[in-house]
LUMVEX-799895 format. One record per residue: x, y, z of N, C-alpha, C in turn; residue number from 0. Coordinates in steps of 0.02 Angstrom, whole numbers. Layout:
% LUMVEX-799895
{{X,Y,Z},{X,Y,Z},{X,Y,Z},NUM}
...
END
This chain:
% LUMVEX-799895
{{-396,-52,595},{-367,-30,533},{-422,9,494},0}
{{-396,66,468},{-436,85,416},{-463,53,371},1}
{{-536,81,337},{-560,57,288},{-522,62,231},2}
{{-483,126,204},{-422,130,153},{-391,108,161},3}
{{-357,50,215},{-296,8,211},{-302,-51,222},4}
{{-238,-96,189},{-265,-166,183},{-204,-196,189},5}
{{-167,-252,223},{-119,-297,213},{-100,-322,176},6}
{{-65,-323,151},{-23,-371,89},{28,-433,107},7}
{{20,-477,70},{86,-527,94},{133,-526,53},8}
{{181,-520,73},{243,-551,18},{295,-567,39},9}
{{336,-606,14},{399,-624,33},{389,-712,17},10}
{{420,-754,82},{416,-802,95},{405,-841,148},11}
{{364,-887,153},{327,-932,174},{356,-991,187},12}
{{342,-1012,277},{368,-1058,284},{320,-1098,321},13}
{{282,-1148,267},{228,-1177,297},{214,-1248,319},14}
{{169,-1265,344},{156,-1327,356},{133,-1376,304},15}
{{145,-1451,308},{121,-1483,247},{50,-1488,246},16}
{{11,-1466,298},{-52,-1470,298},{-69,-1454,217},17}
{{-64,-1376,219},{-62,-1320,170},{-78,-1374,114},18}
{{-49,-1428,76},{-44,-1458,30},{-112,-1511,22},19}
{{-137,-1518,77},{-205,-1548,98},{-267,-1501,74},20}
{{-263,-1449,76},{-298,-1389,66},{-284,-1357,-21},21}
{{-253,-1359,-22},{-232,-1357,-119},{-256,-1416,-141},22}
{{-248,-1481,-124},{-274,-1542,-164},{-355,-1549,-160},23}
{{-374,-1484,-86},{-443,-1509,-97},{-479,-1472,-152},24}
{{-457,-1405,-150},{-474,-1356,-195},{-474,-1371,-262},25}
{{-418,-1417,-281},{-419,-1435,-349},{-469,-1497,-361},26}
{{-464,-1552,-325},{-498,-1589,-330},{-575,-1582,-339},27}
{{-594,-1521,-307},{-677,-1502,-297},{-660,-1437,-348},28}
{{-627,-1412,-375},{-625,-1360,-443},{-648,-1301,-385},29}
{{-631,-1308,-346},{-639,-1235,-300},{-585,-1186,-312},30}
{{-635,-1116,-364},{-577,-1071,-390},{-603,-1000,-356},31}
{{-554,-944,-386},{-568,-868,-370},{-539,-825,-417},32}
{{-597,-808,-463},{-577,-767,-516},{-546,-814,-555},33}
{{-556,-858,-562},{-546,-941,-614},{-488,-973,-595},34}
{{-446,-945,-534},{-380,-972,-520},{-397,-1010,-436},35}
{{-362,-1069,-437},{-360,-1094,-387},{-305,-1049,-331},36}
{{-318,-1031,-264},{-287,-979,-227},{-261,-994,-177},37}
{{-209,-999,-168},{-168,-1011,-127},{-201,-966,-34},38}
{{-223,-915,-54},{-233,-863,-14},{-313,-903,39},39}
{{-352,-900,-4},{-414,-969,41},{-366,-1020,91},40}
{{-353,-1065,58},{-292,-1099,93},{-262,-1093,156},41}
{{-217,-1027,152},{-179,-998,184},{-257,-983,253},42}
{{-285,-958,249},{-346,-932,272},{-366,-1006,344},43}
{{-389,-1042,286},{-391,-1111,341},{-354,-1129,363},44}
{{-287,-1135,345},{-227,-1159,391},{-234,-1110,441},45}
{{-246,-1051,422},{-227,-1017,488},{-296,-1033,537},46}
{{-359,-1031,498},{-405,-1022,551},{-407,-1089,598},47}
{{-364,-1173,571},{-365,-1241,597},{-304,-1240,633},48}
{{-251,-1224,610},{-197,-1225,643},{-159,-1171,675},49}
{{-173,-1099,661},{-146,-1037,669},{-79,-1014,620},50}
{{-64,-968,615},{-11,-943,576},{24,-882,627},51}
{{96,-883,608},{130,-830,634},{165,-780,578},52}
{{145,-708,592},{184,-671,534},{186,-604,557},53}
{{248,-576,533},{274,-519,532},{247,-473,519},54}
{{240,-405,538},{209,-345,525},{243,-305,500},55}
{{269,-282,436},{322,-229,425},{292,-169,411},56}
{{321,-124,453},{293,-46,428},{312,2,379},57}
{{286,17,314},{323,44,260},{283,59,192},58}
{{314,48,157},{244,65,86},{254,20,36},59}
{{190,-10,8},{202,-58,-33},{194,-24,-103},60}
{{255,-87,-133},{243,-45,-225},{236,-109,-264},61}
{{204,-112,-296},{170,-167,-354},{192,-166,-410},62}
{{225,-234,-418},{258,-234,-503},{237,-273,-537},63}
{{156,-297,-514},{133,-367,-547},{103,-337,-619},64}
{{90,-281,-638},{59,-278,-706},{68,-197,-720},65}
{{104,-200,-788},{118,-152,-822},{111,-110,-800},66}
{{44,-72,-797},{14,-12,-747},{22,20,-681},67}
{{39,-57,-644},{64,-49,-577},{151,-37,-583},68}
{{178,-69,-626},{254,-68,-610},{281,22,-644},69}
{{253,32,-680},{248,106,-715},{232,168,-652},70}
{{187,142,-617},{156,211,-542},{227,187,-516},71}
{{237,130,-486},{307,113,-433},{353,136,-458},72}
{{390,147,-532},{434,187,-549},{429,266,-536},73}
{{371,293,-535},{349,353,-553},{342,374,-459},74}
{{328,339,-409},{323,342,-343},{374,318,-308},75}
{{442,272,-321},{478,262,-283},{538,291,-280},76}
{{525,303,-213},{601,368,-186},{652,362,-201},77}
{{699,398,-255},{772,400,-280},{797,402,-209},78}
END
């Protein structure tokens, strides 16, 4: 993969209860990122202890998480 490109996740998740072992540790030990406890670390070790399976969709992503971003996605997504 290119250095300009990067994966994104979204949708939904259908995980193992491990996952919940791995959030309690994080909180328990105040293990944060960017002051938020992250689901995404997590996700990381489940996959690297247990593996993960996921979909590859080919297409373009548009971002509506903050003002700025949902404003370009209006301004970039195809009528």
């Amino acid at each position: 993969m290119a250095e300009d490109q990067f994966l994104a996740v979204f949708g939904m998740y259908v995980l193992k209860p491990k996952i919940f072992d791995y959030l309690e540790d994080h909180i328990n030990h105040n293990i944060r990122q960017k002051g938020e406890f992250q689901l995404t670390s997590c996700l990381d070790k489940l996959r690297q202890e247990e593996g993960i399976t996921g979909y590859l969709v080919k297409g373009k992503y548009f971002d509506t998480g903050m003002p700025q971003f949902y404003r370009q996605t209006i301004i970039d997504f195809p009528n």
